[in-house]
GUGUKOL-87436 format. One record per atom (N, C-alpha, C): y negated, x negated, z; atom name. Coordinates in nm, 4 decimals, always signed. Example, Ala and Ser with C-alpha at 12.3 -4.5 7.8 and 13.67 -1.06 7.14 Angstrom:
REM GUGUKOL-87436
+----------+----------+----------+-------+
!    north !     east !       up ! atomo !
+----------+----------+----------+-------+
!  +0.5690 !  -1.3190 !  +0.7800 !     N !
!  +0.4500 !  -1.2300 !  +0.7800 !    CA !
!  +0.3300 !  -1.3200 !  +0.7800 !     C !
!  +0.2250 !  -1.2850 !  +0.7080 !     N !
!  +0.1060 !  -1.3670 !  +0.7140 !    CA !
!  -0.0030 !  -1.2900 !  +0.7870 !     C !
+----------+----------+----------+-------+
***
This chain:
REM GUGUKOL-87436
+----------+----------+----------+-------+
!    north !     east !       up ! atomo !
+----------+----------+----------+-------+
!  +0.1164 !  -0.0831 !  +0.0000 !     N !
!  +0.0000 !  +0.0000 !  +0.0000 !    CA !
!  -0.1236 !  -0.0883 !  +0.0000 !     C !
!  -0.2277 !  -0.0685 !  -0.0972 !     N !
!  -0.3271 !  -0.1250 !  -0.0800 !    CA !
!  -0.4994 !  -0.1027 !  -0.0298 !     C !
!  -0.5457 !  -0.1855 !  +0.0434 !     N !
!  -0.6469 !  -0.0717 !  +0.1670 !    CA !
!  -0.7682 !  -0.1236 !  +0.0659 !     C !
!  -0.8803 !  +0.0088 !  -0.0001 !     N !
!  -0.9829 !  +0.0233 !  -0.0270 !    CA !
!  -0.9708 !  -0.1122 !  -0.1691 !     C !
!  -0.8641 !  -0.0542 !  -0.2815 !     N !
!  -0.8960 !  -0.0923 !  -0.3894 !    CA !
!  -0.8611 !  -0.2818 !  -0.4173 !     C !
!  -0.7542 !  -0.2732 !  -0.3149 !     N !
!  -0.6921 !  -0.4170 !  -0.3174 !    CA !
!  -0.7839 !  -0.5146 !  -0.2508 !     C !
!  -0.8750 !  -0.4752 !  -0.1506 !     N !
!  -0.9867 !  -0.5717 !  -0.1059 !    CA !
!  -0.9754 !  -0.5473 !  +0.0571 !     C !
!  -0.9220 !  -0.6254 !  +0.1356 !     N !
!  -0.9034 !  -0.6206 !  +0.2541 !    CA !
!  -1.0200 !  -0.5244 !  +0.3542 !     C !
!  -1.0300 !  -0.4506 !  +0.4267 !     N !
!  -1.1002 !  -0.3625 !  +0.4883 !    CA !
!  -1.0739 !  -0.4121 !  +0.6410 !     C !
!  -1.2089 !  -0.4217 !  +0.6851 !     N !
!  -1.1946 !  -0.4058 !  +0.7990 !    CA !
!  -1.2138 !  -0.2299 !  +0.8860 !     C !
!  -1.1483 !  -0.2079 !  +0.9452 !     N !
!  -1.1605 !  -0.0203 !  +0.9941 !    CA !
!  -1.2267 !  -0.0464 !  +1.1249 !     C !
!  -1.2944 !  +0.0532 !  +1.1410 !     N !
!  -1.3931 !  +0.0770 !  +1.2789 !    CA !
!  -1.3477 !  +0.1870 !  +1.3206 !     C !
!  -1.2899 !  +0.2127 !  +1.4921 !     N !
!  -1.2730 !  +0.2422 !  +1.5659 !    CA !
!  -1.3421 !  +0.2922 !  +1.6847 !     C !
!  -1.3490 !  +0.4244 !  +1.7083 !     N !
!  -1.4080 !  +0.4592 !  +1.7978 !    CA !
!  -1.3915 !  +0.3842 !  +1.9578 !     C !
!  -1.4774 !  +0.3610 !  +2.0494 !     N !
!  -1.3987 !  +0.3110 !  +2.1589 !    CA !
!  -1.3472 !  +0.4166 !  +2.2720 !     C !
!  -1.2804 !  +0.3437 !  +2.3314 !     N !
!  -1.1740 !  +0.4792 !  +2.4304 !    CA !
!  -1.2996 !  +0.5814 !  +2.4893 !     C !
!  -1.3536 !  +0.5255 !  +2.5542 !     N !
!  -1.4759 !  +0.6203 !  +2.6198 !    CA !
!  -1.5731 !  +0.7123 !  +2.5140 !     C !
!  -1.5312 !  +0.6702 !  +2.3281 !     N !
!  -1.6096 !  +0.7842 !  +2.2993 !    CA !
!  -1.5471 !  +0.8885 !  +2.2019 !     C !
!  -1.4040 !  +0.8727 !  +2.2326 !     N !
!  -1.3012 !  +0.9808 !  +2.1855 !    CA !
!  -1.3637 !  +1.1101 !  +2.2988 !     C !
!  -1.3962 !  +1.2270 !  +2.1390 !     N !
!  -1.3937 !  +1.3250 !  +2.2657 !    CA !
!  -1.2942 !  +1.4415 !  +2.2308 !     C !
!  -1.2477 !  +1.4973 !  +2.3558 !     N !
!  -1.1584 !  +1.5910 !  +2.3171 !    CA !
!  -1.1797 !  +1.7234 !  +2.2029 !     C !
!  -1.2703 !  +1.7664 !  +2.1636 !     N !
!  -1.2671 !  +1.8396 !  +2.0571 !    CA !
!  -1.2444 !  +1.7340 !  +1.9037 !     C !
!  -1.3064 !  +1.6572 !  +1.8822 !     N !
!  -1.2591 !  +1.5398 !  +1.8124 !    CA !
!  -1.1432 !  +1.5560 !  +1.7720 !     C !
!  -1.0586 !  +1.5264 !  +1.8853 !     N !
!  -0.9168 !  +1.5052 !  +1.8919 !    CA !
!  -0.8312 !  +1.6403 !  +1.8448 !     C !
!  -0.9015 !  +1.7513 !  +1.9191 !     N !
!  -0.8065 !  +1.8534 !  +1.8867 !    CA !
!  -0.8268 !  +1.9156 !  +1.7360 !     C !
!  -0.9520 !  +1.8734 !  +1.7233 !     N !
!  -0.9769 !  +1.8895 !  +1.5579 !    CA !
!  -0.9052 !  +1.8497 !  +1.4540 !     C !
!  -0.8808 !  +1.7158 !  +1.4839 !     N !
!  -0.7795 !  +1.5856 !  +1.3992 !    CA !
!  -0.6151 !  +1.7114 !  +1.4213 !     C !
!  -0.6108 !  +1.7275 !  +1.5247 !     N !
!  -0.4626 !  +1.7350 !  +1.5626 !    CA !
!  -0.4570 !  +1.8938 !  +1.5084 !     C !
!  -0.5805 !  +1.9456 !  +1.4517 !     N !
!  -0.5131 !  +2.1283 !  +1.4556 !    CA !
!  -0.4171 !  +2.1538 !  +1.3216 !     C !
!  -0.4297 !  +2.0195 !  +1.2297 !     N !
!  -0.3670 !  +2.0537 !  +1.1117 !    CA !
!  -0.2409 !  +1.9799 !  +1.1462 !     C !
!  -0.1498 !  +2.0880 !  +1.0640 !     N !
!  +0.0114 !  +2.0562 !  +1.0970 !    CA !
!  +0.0547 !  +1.9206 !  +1.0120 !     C !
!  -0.0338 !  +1.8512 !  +0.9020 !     N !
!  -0.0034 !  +1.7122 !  +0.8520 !    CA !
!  -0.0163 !  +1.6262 !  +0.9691 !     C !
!  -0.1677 !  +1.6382 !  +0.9870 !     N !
!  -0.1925 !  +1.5550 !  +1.0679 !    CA !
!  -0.0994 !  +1.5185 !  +1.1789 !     C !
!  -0.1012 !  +1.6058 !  +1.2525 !     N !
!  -0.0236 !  +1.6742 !  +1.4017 !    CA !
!  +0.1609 !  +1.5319 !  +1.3511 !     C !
!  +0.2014 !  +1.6302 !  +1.2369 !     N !
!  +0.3375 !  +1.5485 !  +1.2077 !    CA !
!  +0.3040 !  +1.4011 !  +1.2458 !     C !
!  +0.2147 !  +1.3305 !  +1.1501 !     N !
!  +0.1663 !  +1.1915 !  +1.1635 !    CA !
!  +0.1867 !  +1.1438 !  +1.2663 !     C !
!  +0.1228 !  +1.2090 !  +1.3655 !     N !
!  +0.0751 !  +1.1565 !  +1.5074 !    CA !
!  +0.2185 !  +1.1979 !  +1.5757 !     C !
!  +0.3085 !  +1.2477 !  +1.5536 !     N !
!  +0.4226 !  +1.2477 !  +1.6294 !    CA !
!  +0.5706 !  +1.1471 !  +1.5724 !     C !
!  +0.4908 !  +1.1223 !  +1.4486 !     N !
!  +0.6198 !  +1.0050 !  +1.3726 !    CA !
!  +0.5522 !  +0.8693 !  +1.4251 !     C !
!  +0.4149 !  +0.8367 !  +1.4674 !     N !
!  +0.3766 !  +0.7826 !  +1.4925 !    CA !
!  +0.3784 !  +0.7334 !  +1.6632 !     C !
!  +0.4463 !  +0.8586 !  +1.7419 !     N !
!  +0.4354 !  +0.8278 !  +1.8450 !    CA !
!  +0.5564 !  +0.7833 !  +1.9509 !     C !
!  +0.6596 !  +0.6913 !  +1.8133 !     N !
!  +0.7646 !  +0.5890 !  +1.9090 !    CA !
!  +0.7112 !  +0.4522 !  +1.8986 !     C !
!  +0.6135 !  +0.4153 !  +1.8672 !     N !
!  +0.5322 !  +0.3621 !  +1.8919 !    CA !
!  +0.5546 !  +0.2160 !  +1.7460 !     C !
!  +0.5834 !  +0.2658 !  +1.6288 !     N !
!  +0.5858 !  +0.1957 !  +1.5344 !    CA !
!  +0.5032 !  +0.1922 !  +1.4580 !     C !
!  +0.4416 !  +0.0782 !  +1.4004 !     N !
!  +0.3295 !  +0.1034 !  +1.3564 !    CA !
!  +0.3954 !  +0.1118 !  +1.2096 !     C !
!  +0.2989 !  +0.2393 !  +1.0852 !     N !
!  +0.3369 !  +0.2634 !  +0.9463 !    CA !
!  +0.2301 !  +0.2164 !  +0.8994 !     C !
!  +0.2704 !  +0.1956 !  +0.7397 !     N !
!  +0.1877 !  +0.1963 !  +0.6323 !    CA !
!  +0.1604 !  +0.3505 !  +0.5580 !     C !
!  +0.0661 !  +0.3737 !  +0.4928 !     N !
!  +0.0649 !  +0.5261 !  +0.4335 !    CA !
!  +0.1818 !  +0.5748 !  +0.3511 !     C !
!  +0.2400 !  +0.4910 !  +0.2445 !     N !
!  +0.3968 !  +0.5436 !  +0.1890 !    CA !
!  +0.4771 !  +0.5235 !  +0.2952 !     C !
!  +0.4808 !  +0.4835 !  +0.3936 !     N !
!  +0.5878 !  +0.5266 !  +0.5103 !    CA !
!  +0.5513 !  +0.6405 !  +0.5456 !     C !
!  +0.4211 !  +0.7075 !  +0.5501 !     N !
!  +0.3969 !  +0.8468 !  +0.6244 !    CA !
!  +0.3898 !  +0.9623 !  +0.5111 !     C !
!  +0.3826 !  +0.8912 !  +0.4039 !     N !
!  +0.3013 !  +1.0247 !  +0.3167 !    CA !
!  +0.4378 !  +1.1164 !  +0.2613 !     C !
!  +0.5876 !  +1.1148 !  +0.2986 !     N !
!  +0.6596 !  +1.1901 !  +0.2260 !    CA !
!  +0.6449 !  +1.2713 !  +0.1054 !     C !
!  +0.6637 !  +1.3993 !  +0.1037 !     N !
!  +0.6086 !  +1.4362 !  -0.0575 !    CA !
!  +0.4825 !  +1.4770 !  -0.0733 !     C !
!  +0.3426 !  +1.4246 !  +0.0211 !     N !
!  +0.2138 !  +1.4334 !  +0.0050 !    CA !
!  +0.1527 !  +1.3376 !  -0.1192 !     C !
!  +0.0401 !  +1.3889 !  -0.1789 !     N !
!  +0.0059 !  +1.2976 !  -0.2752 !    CA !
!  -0.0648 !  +1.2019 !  -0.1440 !     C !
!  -0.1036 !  +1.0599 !  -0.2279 !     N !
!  -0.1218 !  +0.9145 !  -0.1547 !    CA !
!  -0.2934 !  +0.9606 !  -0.0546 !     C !
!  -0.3378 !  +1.0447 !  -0.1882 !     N !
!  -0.5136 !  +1.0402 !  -0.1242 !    CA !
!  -0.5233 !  +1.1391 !  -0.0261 !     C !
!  -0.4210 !  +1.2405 !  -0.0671 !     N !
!  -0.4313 !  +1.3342 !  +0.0758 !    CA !
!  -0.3719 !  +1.2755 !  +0.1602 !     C !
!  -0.3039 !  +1.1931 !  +0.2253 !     N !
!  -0.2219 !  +1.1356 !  +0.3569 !    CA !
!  -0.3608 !  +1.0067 !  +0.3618 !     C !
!  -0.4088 !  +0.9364 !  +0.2600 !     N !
!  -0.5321 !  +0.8351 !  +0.3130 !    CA !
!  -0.6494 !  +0.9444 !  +0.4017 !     C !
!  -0.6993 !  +1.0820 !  +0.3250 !     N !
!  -0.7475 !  +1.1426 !  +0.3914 !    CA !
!  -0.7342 !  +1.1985 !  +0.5597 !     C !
!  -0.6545 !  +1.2429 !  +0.5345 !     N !
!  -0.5684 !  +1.3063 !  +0.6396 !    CA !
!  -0.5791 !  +1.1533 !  +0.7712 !     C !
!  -0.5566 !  +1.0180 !  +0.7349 !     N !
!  -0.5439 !  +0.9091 !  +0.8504 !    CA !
!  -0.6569 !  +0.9013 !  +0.8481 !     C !
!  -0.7149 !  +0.9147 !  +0.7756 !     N !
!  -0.9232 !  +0.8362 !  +0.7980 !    CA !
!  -0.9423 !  +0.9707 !  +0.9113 !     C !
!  -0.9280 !  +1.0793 !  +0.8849 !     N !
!  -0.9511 !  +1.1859 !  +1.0155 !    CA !
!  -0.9048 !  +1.1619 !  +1.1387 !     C !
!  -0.7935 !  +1.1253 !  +1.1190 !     N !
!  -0.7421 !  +1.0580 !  +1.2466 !    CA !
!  -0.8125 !  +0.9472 !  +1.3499 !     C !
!  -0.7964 !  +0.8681 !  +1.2214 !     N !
!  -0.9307 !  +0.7105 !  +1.2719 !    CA !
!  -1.0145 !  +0.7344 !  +1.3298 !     C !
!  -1.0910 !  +0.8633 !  +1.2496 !     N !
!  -1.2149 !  +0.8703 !  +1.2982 !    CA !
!  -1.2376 !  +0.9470 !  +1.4112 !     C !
!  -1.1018 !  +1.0189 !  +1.4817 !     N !
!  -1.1407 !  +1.1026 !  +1.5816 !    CA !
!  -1.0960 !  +0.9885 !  +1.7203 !     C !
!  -1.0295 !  +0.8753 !  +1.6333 !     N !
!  -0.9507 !  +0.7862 !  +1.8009 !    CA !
!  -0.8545 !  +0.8122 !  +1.8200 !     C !
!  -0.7429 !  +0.9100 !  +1.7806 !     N !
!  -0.6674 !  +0.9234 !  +1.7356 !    CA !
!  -0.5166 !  +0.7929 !  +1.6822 !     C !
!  -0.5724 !  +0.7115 !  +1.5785 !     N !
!  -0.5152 !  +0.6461 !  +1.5381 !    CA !
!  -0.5792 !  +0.5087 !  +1.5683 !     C !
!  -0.4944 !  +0.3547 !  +1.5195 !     N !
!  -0.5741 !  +0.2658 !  +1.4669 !    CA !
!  -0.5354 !  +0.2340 !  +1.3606 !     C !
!  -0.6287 !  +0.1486 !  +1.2953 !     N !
!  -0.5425 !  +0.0812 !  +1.0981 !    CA !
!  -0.5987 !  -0.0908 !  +1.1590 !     C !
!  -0.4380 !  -0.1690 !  +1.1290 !     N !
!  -0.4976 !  -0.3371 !  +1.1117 !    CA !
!  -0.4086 !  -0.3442 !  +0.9766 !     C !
!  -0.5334 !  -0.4556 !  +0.9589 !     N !
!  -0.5317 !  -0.4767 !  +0.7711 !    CA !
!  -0.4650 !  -0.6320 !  +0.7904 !     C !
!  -0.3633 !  -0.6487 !  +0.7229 !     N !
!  -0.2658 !  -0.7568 !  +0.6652 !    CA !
!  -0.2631 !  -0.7824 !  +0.5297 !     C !
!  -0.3486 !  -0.8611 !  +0.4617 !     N !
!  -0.3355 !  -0.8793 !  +0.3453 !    CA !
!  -0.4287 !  -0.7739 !  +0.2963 !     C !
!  -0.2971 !  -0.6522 !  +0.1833 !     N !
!  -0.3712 !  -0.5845 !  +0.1302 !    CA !
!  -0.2942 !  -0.4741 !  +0.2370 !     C !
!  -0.2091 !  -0.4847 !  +0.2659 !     N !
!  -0.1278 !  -0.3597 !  +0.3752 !    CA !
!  -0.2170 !  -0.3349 !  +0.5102 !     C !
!  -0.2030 !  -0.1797 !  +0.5109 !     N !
!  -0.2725 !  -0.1932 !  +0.6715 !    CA !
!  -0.1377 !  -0.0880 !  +0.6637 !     C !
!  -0.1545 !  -0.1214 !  +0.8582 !     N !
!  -0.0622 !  -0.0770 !  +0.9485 !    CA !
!  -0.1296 !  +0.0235 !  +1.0616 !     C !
!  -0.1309 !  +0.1672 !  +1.0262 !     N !
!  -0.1312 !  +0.2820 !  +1.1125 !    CA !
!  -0.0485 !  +0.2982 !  +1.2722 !     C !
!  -0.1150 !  +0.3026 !  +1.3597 !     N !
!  -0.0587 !  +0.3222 !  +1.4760 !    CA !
!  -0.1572 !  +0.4304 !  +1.5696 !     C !
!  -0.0421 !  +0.4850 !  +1.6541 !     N !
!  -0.1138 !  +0.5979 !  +1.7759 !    CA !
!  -0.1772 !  +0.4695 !  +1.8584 !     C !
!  -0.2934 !  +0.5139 !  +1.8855 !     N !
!  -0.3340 !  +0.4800 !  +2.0171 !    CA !
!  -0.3225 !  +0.5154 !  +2.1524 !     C !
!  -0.1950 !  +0.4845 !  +2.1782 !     N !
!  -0.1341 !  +0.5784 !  +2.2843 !    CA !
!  -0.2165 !  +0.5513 !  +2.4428 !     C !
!  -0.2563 !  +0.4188 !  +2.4675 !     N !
!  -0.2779 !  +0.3496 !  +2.6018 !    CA !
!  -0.4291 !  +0.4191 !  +2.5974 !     C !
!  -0.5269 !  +0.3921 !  +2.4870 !     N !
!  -0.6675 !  +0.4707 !  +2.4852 !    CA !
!  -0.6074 !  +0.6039 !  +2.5079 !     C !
!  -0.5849 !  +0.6579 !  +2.4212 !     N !
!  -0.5082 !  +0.8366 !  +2.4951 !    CA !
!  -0.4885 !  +0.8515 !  +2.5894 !     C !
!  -0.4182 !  +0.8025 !  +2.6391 !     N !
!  -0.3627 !  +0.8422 !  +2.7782 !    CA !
!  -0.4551 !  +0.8058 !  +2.9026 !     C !
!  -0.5574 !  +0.7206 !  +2.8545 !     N !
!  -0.6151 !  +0.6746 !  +2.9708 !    CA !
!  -0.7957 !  +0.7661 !  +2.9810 !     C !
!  -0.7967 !  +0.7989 !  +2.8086 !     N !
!  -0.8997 !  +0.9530 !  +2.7992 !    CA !
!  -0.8308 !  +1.0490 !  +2.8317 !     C !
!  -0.7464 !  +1.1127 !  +2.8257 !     N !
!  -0.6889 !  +1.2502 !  +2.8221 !    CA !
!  -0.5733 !  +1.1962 !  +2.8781 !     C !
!  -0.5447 !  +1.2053 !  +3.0272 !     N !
!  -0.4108 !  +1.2023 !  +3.0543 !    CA !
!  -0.3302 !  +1.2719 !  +3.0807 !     C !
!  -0.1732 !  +1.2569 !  +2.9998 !     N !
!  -0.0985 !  +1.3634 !  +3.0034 !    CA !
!  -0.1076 !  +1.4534 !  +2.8673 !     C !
!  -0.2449 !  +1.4617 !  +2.7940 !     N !
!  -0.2194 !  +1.5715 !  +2.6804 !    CA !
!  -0.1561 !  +1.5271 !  +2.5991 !     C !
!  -0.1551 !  +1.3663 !  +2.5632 !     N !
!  -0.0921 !  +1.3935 !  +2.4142 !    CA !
!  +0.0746 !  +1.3836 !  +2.3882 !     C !
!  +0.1383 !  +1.3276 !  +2.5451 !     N !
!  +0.2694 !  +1.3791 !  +2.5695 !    CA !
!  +0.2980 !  +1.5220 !  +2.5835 !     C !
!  +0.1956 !  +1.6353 !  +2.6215 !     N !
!  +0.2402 !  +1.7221 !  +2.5937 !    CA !
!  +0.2649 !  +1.8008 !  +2.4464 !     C !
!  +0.1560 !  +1.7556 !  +2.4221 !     N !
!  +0.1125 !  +1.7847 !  +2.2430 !    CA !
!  +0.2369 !  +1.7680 !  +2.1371 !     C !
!  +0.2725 !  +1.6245 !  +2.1982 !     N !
!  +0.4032 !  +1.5806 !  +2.0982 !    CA !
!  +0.5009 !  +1.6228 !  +2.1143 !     C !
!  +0.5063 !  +1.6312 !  +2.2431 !     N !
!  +0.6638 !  +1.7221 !  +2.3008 !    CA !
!  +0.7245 !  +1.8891 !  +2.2343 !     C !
!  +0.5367 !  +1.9432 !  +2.2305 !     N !
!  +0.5379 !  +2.0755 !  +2.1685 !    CA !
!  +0.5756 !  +2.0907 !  +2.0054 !     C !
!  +0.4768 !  +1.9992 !  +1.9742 !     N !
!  +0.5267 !  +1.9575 !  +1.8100 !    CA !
!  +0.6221 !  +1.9041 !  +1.8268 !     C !
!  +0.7422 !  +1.8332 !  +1.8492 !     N !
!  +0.8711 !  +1.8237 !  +1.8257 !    CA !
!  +0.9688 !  +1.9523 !  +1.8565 !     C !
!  +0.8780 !  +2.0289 !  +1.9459 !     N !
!  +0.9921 !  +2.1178 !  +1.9845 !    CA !
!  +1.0100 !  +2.2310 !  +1.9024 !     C !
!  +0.8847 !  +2.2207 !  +1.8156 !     N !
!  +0.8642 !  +2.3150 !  +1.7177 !    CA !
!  +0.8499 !  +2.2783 !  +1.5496 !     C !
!  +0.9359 !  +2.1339 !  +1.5551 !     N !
!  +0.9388 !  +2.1169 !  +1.4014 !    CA !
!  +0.9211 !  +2.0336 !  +1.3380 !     C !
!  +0.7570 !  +1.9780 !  +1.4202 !     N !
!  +0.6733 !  +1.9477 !  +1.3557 !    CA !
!  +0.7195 !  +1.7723 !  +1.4486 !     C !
!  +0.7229 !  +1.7299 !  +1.2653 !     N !
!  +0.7078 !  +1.5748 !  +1.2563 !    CA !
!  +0.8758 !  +1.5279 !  +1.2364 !     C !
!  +0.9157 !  +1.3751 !  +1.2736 !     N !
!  +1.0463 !  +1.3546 !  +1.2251 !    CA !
!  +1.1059 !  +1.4425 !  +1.2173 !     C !
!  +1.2479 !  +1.4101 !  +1.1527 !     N !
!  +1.3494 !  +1.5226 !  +1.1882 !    CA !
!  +1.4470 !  +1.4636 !  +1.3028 !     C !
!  +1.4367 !  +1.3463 !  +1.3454 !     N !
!  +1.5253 !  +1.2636 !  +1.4703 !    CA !
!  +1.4828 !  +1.3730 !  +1.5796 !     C !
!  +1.5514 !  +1.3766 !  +1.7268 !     N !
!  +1.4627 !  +1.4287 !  +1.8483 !    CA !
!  +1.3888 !  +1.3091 !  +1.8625 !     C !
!  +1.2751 !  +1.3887 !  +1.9714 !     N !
!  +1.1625 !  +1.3269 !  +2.0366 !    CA !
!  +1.2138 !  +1.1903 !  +2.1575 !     C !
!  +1.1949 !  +1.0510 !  +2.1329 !     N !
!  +1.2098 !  +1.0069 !  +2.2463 !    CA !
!  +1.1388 !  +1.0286 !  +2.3500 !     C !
!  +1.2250 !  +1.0008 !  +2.4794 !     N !
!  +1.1753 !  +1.0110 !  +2.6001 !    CA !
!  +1.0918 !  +0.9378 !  +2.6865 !     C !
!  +1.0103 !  +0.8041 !  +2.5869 !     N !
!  +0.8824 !  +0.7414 !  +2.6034 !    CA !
!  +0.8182 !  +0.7667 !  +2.5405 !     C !
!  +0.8089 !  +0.8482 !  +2.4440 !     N !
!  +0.6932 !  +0.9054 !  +2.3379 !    CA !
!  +0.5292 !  +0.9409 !  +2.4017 !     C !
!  +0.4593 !  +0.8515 !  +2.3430 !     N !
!  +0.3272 !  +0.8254 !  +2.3956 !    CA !
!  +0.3562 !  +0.7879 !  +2.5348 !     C !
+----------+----------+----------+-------+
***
């Protein structure tokens, strides 16, 4: 996967203290998104063709820049690859407790892998 036209990107990140919870629940109300953030939350970091299954490429780039931008996610750039990950430790230490519940609910209802939910998830 290549980030912003084969030219290494650096991504900006909200910091933990200015994730705010509507932000978040905004990012999370769509069921793409929501999946993302629960394939994302055994704590492996993806590239976008690891996440985008049968989504086209620009809607799943869309869909993570929302993420990014709510704090949600992070992107580190390797080369031309960047690597998507939950920010689980900022989460948990803004909102503690929600986004284990969040994921627990979306797994229990569908949404995201088809494996079960591990039992360190976020």
């Amino acid at each position: 996967m290549l980030c912003d036209n084969e030219a290494v990107h650096e991504y900006i990140h909200p910091e933990t203290g200015d994730i705010t919870l509507p932000g978040l629940l905004f990012a999370l109300s769509d069921a793409t998104r929501l999946s993302i953030v629960v394939t994302l939350s055994d704590g492996v970091e993806r590239t976008l063709n690891e996440l985008r299954g049968e989504h086209a490429k620009s809607t799943v780039s869309h869909h993570l820049k929302v993420l990014r931008e709510a704090g949600a996610i992070s992107v580190r750039s390797e080369g031309v690859r960047c690597f998507n990950q939950l920010r689980c430790d900022d989460l948990e230490t803004r909102f503690p407790g929600l986004m284990h519940f969040l994921i627990d609910q979306a797994a229990a209802q569908g949404i995201g892998p088809s494996s079960p939910p591990r039992q360190n998830a976020v």
